[in-house]
C-alpha positions in Angstrom: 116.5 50.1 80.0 118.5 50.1 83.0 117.5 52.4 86.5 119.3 53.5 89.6 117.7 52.9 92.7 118.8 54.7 96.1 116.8 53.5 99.0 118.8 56.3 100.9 117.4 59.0 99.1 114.2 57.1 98.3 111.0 59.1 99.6 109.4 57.0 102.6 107.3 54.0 101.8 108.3 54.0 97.6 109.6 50.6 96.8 111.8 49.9 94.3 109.6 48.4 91.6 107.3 52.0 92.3 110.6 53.8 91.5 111.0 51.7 88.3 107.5 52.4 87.4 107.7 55.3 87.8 111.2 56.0 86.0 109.4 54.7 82.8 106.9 57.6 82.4 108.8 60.2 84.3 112.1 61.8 84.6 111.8 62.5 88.1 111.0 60.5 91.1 108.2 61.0 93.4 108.6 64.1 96.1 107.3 65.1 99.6 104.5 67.9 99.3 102.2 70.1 101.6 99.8 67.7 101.6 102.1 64.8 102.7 102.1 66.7 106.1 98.5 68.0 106.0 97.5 64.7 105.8 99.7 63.2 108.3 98.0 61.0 110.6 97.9 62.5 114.6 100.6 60.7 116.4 102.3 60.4 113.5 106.6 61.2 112.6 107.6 62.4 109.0 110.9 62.5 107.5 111.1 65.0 104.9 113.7 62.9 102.2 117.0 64.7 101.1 116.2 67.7 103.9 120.3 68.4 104.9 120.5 72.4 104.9 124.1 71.5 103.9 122.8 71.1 100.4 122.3 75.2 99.5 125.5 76.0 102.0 127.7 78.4 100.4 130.5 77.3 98.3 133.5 76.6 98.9 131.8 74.3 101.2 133.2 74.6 105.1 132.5 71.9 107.3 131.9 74.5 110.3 128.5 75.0 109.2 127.3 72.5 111.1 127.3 74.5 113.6 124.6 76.9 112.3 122.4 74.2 114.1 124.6 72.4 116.6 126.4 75.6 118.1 123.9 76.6 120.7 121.7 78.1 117.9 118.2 78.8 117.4 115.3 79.5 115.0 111.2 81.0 114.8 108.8 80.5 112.1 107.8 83.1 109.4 104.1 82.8 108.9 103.9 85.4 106.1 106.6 82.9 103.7 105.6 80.1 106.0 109.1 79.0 106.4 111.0 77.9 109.3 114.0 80.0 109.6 117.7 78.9 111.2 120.5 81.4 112.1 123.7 80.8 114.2 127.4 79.5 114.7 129.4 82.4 116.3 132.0 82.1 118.7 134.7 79.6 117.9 132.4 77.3 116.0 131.5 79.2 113.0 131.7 82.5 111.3 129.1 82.6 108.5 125.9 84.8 109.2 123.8 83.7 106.5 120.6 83.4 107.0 118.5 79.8 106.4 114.9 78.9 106.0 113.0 75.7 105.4 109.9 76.6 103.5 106.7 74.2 104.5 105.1 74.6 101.0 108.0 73.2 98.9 109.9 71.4 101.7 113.1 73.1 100.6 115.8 75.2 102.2 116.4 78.2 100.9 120.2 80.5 101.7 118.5 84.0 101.7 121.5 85.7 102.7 125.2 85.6 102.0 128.1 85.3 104.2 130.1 88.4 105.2 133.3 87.1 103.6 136.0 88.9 105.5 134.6 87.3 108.9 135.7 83.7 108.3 139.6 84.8 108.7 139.8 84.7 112.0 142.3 87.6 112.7 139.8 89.6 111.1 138.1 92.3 113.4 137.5 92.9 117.0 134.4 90.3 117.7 132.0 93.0 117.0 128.3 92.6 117.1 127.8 94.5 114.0 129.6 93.9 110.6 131.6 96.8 108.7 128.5 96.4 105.7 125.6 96.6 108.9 125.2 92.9 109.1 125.5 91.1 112.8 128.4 89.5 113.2 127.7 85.2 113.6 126.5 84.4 116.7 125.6 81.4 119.1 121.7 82.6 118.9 120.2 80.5 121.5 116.8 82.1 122.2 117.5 85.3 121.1 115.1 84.9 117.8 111.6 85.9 116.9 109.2 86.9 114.2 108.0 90.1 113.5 104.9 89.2 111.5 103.9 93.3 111.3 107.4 94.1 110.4 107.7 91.2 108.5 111.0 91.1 109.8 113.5 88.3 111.6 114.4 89.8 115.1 117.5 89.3 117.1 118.9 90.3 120.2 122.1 88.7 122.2 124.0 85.8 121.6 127.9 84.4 121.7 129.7 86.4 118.6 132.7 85.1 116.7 136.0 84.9 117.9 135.6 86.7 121.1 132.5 84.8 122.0 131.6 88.0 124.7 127.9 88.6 125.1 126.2 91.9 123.3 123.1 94.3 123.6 123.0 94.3 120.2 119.2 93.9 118.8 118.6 93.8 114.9 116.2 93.2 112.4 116.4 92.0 109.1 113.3 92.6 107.0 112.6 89.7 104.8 110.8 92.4 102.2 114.0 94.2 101.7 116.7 91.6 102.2 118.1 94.1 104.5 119.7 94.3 108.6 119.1 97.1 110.6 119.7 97.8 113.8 117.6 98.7 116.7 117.4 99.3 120.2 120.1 97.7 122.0 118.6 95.3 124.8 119.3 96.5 128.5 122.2 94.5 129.0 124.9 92.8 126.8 123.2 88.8 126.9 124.8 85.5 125.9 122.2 82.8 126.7 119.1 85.1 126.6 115.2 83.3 125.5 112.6 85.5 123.9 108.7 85.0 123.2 106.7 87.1 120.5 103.5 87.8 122.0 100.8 88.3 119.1 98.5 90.2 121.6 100.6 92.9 122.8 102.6 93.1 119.1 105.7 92.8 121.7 108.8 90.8 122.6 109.2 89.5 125.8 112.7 88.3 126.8 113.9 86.6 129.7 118.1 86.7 130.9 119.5 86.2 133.9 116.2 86.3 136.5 115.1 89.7 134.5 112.5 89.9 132.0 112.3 93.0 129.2 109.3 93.4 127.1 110.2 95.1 123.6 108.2 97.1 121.6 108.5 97.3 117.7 106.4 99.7 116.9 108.1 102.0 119.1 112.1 100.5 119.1 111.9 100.3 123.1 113.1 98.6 125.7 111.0 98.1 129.3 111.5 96.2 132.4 109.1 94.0 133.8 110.6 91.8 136.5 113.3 91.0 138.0 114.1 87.1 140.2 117.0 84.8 140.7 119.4 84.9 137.7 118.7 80.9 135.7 119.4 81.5 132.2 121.8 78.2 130.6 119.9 76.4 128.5 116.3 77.8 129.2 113.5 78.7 126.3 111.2 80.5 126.5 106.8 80.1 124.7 104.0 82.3 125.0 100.4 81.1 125.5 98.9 83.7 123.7 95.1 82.8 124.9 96.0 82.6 128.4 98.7 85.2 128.2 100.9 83.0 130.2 104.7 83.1 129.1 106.6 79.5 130.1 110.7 79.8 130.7 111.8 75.9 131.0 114.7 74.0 130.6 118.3 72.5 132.7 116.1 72.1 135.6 114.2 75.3 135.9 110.5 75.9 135.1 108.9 79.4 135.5 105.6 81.2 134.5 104.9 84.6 134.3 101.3 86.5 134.1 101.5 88.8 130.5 98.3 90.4 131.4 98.3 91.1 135.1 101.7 91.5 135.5 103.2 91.0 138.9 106.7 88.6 139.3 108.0 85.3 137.4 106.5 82.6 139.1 107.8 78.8 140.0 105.8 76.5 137.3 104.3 74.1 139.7 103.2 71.5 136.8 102.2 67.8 137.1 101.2 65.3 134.8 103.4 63.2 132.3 106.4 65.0 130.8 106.6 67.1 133.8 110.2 66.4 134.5 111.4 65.6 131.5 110.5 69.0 129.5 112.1 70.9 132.9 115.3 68.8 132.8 115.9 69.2 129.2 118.5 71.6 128.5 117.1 74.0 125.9 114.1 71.8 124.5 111.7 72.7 122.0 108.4 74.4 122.9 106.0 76.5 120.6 102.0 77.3 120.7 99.7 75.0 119.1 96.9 77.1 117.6 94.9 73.8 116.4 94.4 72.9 120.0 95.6 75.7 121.8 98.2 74.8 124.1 101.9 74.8 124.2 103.3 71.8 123.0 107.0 70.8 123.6 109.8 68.2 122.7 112.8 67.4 124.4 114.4 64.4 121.9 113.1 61.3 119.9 109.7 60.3 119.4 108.2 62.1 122.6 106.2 65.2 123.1 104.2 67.1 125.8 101.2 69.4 125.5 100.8 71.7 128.3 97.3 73.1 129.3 97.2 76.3 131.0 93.0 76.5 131.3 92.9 75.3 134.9 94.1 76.3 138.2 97.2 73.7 138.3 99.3 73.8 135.0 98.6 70.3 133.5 101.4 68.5 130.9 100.0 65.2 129.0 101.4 63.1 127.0 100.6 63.7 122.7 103.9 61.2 121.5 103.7 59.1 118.7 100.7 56.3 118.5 102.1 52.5 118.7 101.4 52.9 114.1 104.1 55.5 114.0 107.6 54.2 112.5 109.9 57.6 112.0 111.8 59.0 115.1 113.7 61.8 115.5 117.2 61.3 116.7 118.0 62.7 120.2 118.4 66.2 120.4 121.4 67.9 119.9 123.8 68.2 122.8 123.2 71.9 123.1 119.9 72.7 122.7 116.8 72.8 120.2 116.0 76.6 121.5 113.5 78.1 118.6 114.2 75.2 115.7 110.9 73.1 116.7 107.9 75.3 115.7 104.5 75.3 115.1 103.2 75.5 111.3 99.7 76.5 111.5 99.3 76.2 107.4 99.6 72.2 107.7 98.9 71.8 111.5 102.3 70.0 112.3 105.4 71.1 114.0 108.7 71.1 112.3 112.2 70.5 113.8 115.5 70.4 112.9 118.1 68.8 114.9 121.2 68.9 112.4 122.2 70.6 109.4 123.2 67.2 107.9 120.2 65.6 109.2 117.1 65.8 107.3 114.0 68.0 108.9 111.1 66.2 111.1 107.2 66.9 110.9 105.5 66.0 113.6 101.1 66.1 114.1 99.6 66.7 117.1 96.2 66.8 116.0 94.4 65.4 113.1 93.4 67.8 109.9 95.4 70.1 107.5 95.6 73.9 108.5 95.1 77.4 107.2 97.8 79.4 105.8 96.3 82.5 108.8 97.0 81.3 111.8 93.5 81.0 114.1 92.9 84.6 115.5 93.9 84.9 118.8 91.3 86.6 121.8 92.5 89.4 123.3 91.7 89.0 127.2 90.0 91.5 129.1 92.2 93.8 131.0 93.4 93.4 134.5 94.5 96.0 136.8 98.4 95.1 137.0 99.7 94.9 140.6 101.9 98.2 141.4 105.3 97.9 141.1 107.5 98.5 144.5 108.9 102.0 145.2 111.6 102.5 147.5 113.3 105.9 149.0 116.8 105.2 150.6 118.8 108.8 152.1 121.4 109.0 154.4 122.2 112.1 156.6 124.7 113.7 156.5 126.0 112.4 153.5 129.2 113.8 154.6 131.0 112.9 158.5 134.7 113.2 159.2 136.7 109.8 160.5 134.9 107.9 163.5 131.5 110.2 162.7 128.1 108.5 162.2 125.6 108.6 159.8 121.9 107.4 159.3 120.3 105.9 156.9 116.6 106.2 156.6 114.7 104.4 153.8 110.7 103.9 153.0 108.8 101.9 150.7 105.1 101.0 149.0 104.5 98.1 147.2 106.9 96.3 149.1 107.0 92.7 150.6 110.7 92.5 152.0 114.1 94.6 152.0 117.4 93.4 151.9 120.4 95.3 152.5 124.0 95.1 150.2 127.0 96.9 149.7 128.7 98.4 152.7 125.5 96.8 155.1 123.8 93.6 154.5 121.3 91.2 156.0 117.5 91.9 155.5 115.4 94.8 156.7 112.0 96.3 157.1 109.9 97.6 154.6 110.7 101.1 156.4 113.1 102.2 159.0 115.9 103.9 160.2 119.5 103.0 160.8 122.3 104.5 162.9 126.0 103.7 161.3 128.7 104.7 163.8 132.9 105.0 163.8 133.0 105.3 159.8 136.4 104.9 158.7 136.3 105.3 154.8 133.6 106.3 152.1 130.8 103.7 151.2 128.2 103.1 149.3 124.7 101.4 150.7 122.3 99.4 148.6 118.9 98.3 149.3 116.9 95.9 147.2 113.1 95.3 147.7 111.0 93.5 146.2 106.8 92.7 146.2 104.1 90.3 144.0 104.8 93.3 141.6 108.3 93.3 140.9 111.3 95.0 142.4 113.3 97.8 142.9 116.6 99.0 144.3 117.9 102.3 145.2 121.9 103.2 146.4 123.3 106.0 148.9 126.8 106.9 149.2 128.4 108.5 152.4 131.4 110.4 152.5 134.0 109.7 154.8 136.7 112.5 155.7 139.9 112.9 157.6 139.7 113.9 161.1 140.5 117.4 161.9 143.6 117.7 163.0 143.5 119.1 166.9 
């Protein structure tokens, strides 16, 4: 009897006389399980065999899936199926919105949705966010994902959508017990490149565009702002420490924190240790919680990775990449981004990332041991008066003045650290004051902006300006 050997679909470390062997007394050759990772050394790179998520793409195949991984897109991790789960391409790169996951128990992807057919002509539509049959329309995702576990539901907002490739406010939800999208509470502003964090404590969504940062409320489908700070946003993500309540936004040369508990404004991450620069540099790297040894843990290409501890006074990353025994590397990471694909499987203790949809998909240990299928509980800390918010009170009298007339402006504030002044004025100002405008010419509006260690605030007056009287 004669046997077909394949070392390039061969499962890791089977030789070809075990393949024969086991050929003889089986039909089917030796496959990856759960306990493969569980029992993964610490330190240690796996390489789950025949892993491309092009094998269960839909048919007639189209190359442009690719970019469900590639194309700026992103992913987050069901604990209830314990599946990883991928959804993207938009823009020009792909119009499929199918929905992927990678489930850790059978180390198989799964298609759970199906294309909305009429999308992949591309003179079809207006670049919607929303399909004619409810569905979102693709999108570049980047860190616009997150699981729901008590709506056991995949959570969207933002993104890049087909053809036009505009930014939206859409938010949706598709509930993995139904099979069905539904749409929500749009998101404050229309967002391309937006990163989000689901917060177990709170039950919320907090998601950071642009220097502002939103919290989201399921349970009540709304919308609040927390902060607002420079606008960084290209190629960030975005982790919550969920013991600390610290939420990290890193990535393309930015690194902020902000306090979940005690509120207050996004912080500069003033980090040392190794992997410092590298996870800040990284243009959208990986970075999820790590329950087993409670830090976030992060991954910007090949075999290196960075554990971040929050517990001190000074933000602390250490090197946790591969021991000198390890063998399997990830390739680098794709070009633009890893955003929510590398994440934290607490049922085996490993992390899983995928890099490509014709790569195969990488498990990576941390820490020694197997895991629990319930993720380890997670303290709630004790409550913190938050710091007040600014308030500000801008008037101008009158409101009205002829041609060459005067006006003045007279604003007050609490809360407040510093004012600056925009529109028809500009340059900063006090807290408080007063401020004469003479020789108007034309109508105006006046903007001040304040801000304070508990956020910021902005308030606008407009001033009429009309023609002289004639003599």
């Amino acid at each position: 009897t004669w046997w077909q050997v394949s070392y390039t679909t061969g499962v890791s470390g089977w030789s070809a006389e075990t393949y024969l062997t086991a050929a003889s007394t089986s039909s089917t050759a030796p496959t990856s399980t759960t306990s493969t990772i569980s029992s993964l050394p610490a330190g240690h790179w796996y390489a789950v065999p025949n892993s491309n998520l092009t094998a269960v793409a839909p048919s007639p195949y189209d190359s442009r899936v690719l970019n469900v991984v590639t194309a700026w897109s992103g992913g987050t991790f069901d604990t209830n199926s314990d599946s990883l789960i991928v959804w993207g391409g938009g823009h020009g790169d792909y119009w499929g919105n199918e929905i992927y996951s990678f489930n850790v128990d059978t180390l198989k992807w799964t298609r759970l949705t199906d294309p909305y057919l009429p999308a992949q002509n591309y003179a079809f539509g207006t670049g919607a966010a929303v399909n004619p049959d409810g569905t979102p329309d693709s999108r570049h995702s980047y860190g616009g994902l997150a699981y729901l576990p008590n709506q056991n539901a995949l959570w969207l907002t933002g993104g890049s959508t087909w053809r036009s490739g505009n930014g939206t406010a859409s938010t949706m939800e598709f509930n993995f017990g139904t099979s069905q999208w539904n749409s929500v509470a749009n998101s404050p502003q229309g967002t391309t490149d937006l990163s989000s964090a689901y917060d177990p404590v709170t039950g919320n969504v907090y998601a950071y565009w642009c220097g502002w940062l939103w919290e989201y409320s399921p349970s009540s489908n709304t919308w609040s702002t927390k902060t607002q700070g420079p606008c960084y946003s290209d190629g960030i993500v975005s982790a919550i420490d969920p013991v600390h309540q610290k939420m990290i936004i890193i990535g393309n040369g930015q690194a902020f924190i902000y306090d979940i508990a005690h509120g207050g404004g996004i912080q500069n991450l003033s980090a040392t240790g190794a992997g410092a620069s590298a996870m800040m540099n990284a243009y959208a790297p990986g970075l999820a919680y790590d329950s087993a040894i409670g830090e976030l843990v992060g991954w910007a290409g090949g075999g290196s990775v960075y554990a971040l501890d929050l517990s001190g006074a000074q933000p602390t990353w250490k090197d946790v990449s591969a021991v000198s025994s390890n063998t399997v590397s990830p390739p680098a990471t794709s070009a633009h981004g890893t955003y929510g694909r590398w994440q934290y499987a607490p049922s085996v203790n490993a992390f899983v990332v995928v890099n490509g949809a014709d790569q195969n998909v990488y498990f990576y240990k941390v820490s020694s041991g197997g895991g629990s299928i319930t993720p380890t509980p997670t303290p709630t800390p004790t409550p913190q008066p938050s710091t007040p918010a600014p308030t500000l009170s801008l008037s101008a009298s009158p409101t009205t003045v002829s041609s060459g007339g005067s006006t003045t402006l007279t604003w007050s504030t609490t809360n407040a650290t510093a004012c600056t002044a925009s529109g028809a004025w500009s340059g900063s100002q006090a807290t408080s004051g007063s401020q004469t405008l003479t020789n108007l010419q034309s109508s105006a509006t006046y903007t001040l902006s304040c801000t304070g260690t508990g956020g910021s605030t902005s308030q606008s007056t407009s001033v009429s300006v009309t023609a002289a009287p004639v003599p």
